[in-house]
N, C-alpha and C positions, 0 to 999 in steps of 0.2 A: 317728829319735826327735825331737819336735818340742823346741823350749826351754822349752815351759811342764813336759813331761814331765818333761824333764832337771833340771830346776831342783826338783819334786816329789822327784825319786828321790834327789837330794842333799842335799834337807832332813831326808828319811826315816833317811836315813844317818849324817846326822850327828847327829842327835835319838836313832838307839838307839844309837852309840856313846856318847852323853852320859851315856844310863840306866846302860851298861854298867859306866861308871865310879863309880855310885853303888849298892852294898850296899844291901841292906835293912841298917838298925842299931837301934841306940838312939840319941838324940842327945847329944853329946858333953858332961860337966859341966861339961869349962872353958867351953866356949859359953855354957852359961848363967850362971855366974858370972863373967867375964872382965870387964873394967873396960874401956870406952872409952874411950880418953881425950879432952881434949875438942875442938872443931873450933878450927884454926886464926882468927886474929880477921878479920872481911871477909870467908872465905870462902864461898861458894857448891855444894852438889854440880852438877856439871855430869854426870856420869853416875854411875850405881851398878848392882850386881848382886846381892843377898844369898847369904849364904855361906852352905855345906851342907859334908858329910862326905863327900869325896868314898874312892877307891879310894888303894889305898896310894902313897902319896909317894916319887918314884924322888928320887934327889941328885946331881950333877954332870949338870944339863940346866938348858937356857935355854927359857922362856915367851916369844914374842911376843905378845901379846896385842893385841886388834884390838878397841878400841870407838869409839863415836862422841859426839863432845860435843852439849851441849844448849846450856849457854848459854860463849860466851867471854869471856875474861877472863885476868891478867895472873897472875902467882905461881902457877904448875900444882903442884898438888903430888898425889901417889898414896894410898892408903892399902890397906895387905897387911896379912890375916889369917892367923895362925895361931890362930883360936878355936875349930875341931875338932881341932887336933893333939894330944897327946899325947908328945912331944917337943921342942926347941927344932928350928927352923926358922934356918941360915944363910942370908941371901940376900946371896952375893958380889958380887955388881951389879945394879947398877937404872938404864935409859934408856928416856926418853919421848923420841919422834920421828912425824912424821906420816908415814902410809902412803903408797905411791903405786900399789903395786898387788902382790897375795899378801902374801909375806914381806917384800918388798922399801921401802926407807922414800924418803922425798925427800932427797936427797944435802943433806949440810951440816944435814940436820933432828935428828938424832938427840944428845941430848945428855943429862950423865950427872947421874942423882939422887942426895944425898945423905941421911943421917939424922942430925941431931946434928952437920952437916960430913963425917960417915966417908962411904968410899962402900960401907962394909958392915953389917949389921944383925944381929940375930941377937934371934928373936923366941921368946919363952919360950911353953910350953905356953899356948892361950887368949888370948895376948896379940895385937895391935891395933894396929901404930903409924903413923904420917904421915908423908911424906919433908919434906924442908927444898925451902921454895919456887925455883922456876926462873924464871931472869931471863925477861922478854921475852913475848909476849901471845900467845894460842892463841885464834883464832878459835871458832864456835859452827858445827857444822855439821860437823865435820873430824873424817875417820880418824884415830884417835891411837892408835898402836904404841908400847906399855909392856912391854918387856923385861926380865923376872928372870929373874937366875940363882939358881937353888935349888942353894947347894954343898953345904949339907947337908943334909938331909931324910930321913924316914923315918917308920914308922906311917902313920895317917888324912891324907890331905891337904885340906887348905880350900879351897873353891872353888865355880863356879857350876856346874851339871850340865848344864842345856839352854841353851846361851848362842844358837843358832839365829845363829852366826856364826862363820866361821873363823877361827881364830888356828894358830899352829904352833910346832914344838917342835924342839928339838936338842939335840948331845948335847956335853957341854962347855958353855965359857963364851964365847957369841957376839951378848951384851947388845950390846956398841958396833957391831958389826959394820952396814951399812945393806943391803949384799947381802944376797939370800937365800937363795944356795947351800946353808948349812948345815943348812936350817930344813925337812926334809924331812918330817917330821912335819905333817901335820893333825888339829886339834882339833874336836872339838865342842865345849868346856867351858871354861870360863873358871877358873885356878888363883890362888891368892894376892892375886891386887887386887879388890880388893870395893868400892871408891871409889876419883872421881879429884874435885877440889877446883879454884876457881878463883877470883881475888880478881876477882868483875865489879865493871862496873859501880855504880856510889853508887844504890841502891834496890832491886837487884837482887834477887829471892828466887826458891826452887825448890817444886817439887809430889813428894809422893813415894807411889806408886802402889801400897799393899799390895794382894796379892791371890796368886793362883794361876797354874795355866796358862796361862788365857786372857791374863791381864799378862805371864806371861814370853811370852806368843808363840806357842807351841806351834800348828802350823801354820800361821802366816804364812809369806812363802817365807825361807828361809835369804839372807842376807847381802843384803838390800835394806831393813832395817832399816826392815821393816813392823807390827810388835808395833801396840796401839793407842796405847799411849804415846810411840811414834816419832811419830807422825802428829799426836799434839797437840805432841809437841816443836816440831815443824815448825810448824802453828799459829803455838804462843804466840813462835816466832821472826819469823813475818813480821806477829806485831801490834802494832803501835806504842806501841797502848793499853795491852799487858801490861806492867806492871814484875816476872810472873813469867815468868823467861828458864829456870829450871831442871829439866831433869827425871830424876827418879830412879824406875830401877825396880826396886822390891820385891816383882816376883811371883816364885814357886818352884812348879812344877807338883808337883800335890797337895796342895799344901798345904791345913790345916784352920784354923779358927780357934780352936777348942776344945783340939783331942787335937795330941799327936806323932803324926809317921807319915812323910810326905813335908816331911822337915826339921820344927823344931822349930815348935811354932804359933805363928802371929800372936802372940799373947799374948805367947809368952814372947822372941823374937824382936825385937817391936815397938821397945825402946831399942837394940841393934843396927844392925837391918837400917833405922831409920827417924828415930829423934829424934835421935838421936845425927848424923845428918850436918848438913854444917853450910848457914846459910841456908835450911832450909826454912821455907815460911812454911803451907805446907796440904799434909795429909794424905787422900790421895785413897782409902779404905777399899770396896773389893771384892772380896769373898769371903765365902765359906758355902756355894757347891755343893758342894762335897766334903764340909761335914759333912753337910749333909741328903741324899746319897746313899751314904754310910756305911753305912746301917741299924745304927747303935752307939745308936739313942734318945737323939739329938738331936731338941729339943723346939725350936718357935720359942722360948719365954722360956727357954732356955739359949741359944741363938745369940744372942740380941738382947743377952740379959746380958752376954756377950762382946763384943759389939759394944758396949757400954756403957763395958766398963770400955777398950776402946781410946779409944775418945771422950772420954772423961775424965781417962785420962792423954795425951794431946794437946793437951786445952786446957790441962789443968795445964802441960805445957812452952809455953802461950803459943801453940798450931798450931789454926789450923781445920779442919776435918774435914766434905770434902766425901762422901755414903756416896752408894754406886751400889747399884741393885734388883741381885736374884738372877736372871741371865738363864734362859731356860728350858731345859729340856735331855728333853723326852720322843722318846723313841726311841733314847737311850743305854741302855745293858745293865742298869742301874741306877737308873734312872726306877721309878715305882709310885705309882699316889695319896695314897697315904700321905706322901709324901714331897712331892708337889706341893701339897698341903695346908700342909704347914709353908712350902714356898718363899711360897707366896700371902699367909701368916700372916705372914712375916716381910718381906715386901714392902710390905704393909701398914704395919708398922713404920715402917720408912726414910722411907715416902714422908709421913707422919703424925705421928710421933711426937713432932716437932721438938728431935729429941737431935744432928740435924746439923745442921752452921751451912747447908747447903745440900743438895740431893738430884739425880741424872743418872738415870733413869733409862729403864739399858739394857736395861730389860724391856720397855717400848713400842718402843723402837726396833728391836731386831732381832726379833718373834716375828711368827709371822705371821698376818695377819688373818682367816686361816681356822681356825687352830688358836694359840689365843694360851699351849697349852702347849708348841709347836714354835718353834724358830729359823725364818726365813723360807727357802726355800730356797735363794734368793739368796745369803745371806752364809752358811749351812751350808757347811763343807768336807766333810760327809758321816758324821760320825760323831753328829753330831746336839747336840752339845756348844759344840765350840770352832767358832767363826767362820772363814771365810775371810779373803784378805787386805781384801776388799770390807765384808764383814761389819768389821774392825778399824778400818778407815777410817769404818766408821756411824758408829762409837760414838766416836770422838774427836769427828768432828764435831758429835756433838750434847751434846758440854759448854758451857756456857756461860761463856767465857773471863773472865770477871765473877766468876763465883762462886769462883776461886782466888784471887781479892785481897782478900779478907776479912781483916782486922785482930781482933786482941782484946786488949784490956788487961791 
């Protein structure tokens, strides 16, 4: 079996384990009422995940969790959700340490998080809170291995569903541990940390990337941290010019903008999963395929409405809002003119309308010039939808690093 195979049938594996752990539901009240509290001062997100209702929450096991920073910076601090639970949520320990490879951390890296000083927390139904910052500075660029122990837990658990990277699991309490004998479990999904935080840099700000599948990922390859939004992380990290270093990403495969369904919508979601973290300075808005192949009569002036009122409360928090076109998607199961009609309507919008401080788009860039209602075949992975890793890599590069530095008064 070759390694391009190997590396497909591993993504495939961990992507329907990830579904597995996510119920069809209803989305959680506390979710939607739960109060963020507010970002730490100077901070920065340097990565994010948005949270969903995941499968039932086991208690006396340890998360290692495996993401990757965008921008670096000094005072690390985590941020765990219990916003779908239903329960109080104990976490006996919390240690961030940098990976060195699997489960395993870089000896002498791993050290212990605090909340309030304790080194335990205990998070009430829907609640949200931030660890106390960590001495000493965390590069941009770097595996960083976040360790909770869930002592107690039970009901809905909070977490990311297709996280399209390994982390792992054990059984007991084996946060401080940097071995990873114990950690025999693999994950698809990413549990209880939903943000990690960092005090950059003096001008530093972040981009935070609403959307769908195609933002979380959904077949790029697993664990080379190919999503489209990796690829601009990397970007705005080797450009000088950028003083935004940060990137957060807010997709959730399926998601709508309009309805509940695959996690809670855009809409209602948006102070959560997006204004609420700290340092953002522009809002990167794509999404709508999934309502306009619904067949639920989605209209363009309901989508665009939607897109409106994101737009509006973003500026209101102060945020630019960069919006990306509706890429095309004919030869998915769910395609019909009826529906490529609104996409074209509401493409039209974006690129027109001037409700965004600026426009990308990734409808010229990936379709192809034979049938500009098809992906190219190039960056198709084959299901006629979601891009390849080639295809993710287009569409970063054709932002213009310019229009995330946009200011507003």
């Amino acid at each position: 079996m070759s390694g391009a195979v190997r590396r497909r049938l591993t993504s495939l594996v961990l992507a329907l384990a990830a579904v597995l752990l996510v119920p069809a539901h209803a989305p959680s009240a506390n979710a939607s009422t739960a109060a963020v509290p507010p970002p730490p001062a100077r901070s920065v997100v340097t990565w994010a995940a948005s949270a969903d209702r995941m499968g039932e929450a086991a208690g006396d096991r340890t998360y290692r969790l495996i993401v990757r920073t965008s921008v670096g910076g000094k005072g690390l601090r985590v941020r765990i959700s219990n916003a779908f639970g239903d329960r109080p949520l104990v976490v006996g320990a919390a240690y961030a340490g940098l990976r060195e490879s699997g489960a395993r951390l870089r000896p002498g890296s791993n050290r212990k998080l605090t909340f309030d000083g304790s080194a335990s927390v205990t998070l009430a139904p829907g609640e949200i809170r931030y660890s106390d910052a960590l001495p000493g500075r965390v590069a941009a660029m770097s595996d960083l291995a976040v360790s909770l122990y869930a002592r107690d837990a039970g009901g809905p658990a909070t977490g990311h569903g297709m996280a399209l990277a390994t982390s792992y699991a054990a059984s007991g309490n084996h946060a401080a541990r940097e071995r990873e004998g114990a950690y025999t479990q693999r994950l698809g999904s990413w549990f209880y940390l939903d943000a990690v935080t960092v005090d950059a840099d003096a001008g530093a700000g972040a981009v935070v990337a609403l959307g769908d599948s195609i933002t979380d990922g959904w077949q790029s390859s697993t664990d080379r941290n190919l999503r489209w939004p990796d690829f601009l992380a990397r970007r705005l990290h080797d450009s000088p010019a950028s003083t935004v270093k940060g990137v957060a990403n807010a997709g959730i495969s399926g998601n709508q903008v309009l309805a509940d369904g695959a996690a809670q919508s855009a809409l209602k979601r948006l102070e959560r999963d997006v204004l609420s973290l700290p340092g953002v300075r522009t809002v990167f808005l794509f999404e709508g395929v999934n309502d306009i192949k619904s067949h639920s009569g989605v209209t363009a002036a309901s989508l665009t409405a939607g897109y409106r009122e994101i737009i509006d409360r973003s500026h209101a928090a102060g945020l630019c809002v960069v919006g990306a076109t509706v890429m095309p998607f004919k030869g998915w199961s769910e395609w019909d003119p009826a529906g490529e009609a609104v996409r074209v309507e509401v493409n039209e919008w974006i690129r027109t309308s001037g409700a965004v401080d600026a426009v990308v788009d990734f409808d010229k860039v990936v379709r192809s010039p034979y049938d500009a209602q098809r992906l190219l075949p190039t960056f198709d992975n084959g299901d006629h939808l979601h891009p390849n890793d080639k295809g993710m890599q287009a569409m970063a590069d054709s932002v213009a690093l310019k229009s995330l530095e946009c200011a507003r008064d």
